[in-house]
C-alpha positions in Angstrom: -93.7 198.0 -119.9 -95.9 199.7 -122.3 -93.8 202.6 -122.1 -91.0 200.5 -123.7 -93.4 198.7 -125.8 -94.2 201.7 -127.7 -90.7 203.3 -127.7 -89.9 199.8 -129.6 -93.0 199.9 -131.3 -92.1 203.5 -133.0 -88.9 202.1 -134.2 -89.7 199.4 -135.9 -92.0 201.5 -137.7 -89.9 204.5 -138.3 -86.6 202.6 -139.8 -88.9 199.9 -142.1 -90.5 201.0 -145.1 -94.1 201.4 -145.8 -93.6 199.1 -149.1 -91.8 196.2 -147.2 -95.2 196.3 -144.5 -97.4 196.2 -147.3 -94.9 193.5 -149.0 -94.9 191.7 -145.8 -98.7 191.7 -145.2 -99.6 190.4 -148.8 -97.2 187.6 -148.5 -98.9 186.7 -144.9 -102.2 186.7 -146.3 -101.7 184.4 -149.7 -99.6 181.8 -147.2 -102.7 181.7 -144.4 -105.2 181.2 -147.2 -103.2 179.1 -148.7 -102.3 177.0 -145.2 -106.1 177.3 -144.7 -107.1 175.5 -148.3 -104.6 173.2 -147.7 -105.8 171.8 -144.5 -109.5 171.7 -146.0 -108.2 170.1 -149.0 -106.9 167.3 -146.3 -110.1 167.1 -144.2 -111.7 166.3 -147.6 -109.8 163.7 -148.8 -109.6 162.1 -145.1 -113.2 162.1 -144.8 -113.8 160.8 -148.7 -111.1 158.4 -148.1 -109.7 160.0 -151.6 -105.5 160.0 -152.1 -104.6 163.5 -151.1 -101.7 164.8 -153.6 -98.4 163.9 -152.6 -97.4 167.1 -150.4 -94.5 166.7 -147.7 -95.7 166.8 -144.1 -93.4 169.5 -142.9 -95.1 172.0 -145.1 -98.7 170.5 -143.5 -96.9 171.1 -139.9 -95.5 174.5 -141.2 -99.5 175.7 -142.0 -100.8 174.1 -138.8 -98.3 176.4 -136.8 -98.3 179.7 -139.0 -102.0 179.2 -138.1 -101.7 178.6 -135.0 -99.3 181.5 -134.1 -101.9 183.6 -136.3 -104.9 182.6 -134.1 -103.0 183.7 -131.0 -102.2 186.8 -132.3 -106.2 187.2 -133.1 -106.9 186.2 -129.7 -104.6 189.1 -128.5 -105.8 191.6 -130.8 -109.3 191.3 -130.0 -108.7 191.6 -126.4 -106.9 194.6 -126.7 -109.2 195.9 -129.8 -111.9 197.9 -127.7 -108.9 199.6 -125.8 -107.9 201.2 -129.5 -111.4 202.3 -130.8 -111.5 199.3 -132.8 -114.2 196.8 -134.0 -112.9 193.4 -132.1 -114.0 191.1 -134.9 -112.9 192.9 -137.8 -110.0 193.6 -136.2 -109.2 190.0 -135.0 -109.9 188.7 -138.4 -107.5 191.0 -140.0 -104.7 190.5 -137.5 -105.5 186.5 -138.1 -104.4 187.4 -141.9 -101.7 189.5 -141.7 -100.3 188.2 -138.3 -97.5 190.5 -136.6 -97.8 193.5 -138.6 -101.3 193.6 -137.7 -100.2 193.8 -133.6 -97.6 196.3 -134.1 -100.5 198.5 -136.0 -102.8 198.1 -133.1 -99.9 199.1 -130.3 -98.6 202.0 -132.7 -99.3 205.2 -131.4 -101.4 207.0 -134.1 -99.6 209.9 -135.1 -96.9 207.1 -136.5 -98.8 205.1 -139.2 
């Protein structure tokens, strides 16, 4: 399984440019933040009893599971952190930010990236 994991891995790596990652991991981190300011944004205005602005739902449901599907990935990466040399909480944090890419960076073997 990890064999194949890494043959797949190298890949995806090898055939995607370096500027699309980047691209890709810049556009992950404004939409988390932004998921993330949203749903304090609602807390607020629940708890103040204030009119939040008028924002469809699906985009609050859309946050909710980017977020979601980000935290798992954070959960994964900082049990499989140590196992890399890396620092599990700085490590979680950042694959909680830029999602995926952040996974395949911590399975890559090194002499890829």
């Amino acid at each position: 399984m990890n064999q194949y994991f890494y043959t797949v891995n190298t890949m995806i790596f090898k055939y995607i440019d370096k500027n699309v990652i980047v691209f890709v991991k810049l556009l992950s981190i404004i939409f988390i933040a932004n998921a993330i300011g949203l749903e304090l944004c609602n807390i607020y205005a629940a708890l103040t009893d204030t009119i939040m602005l008028n924002i469809p739902m699906p985009i609050f449901w859309l946050g909710r599971f980017a977020m979601t599907a980000h935290l798992v990935e954070a959960i994964i990466a900082a049990f499989y952190a140590p196992s890399r040399n890396k620092i599990i909480i700085q490590y979680s944090i950042y694959t909680f930010f830029v999602g995926t890419v952040g996974l395949l960076e911590l399975f890559e073997p090194q002499d890829v990236i």
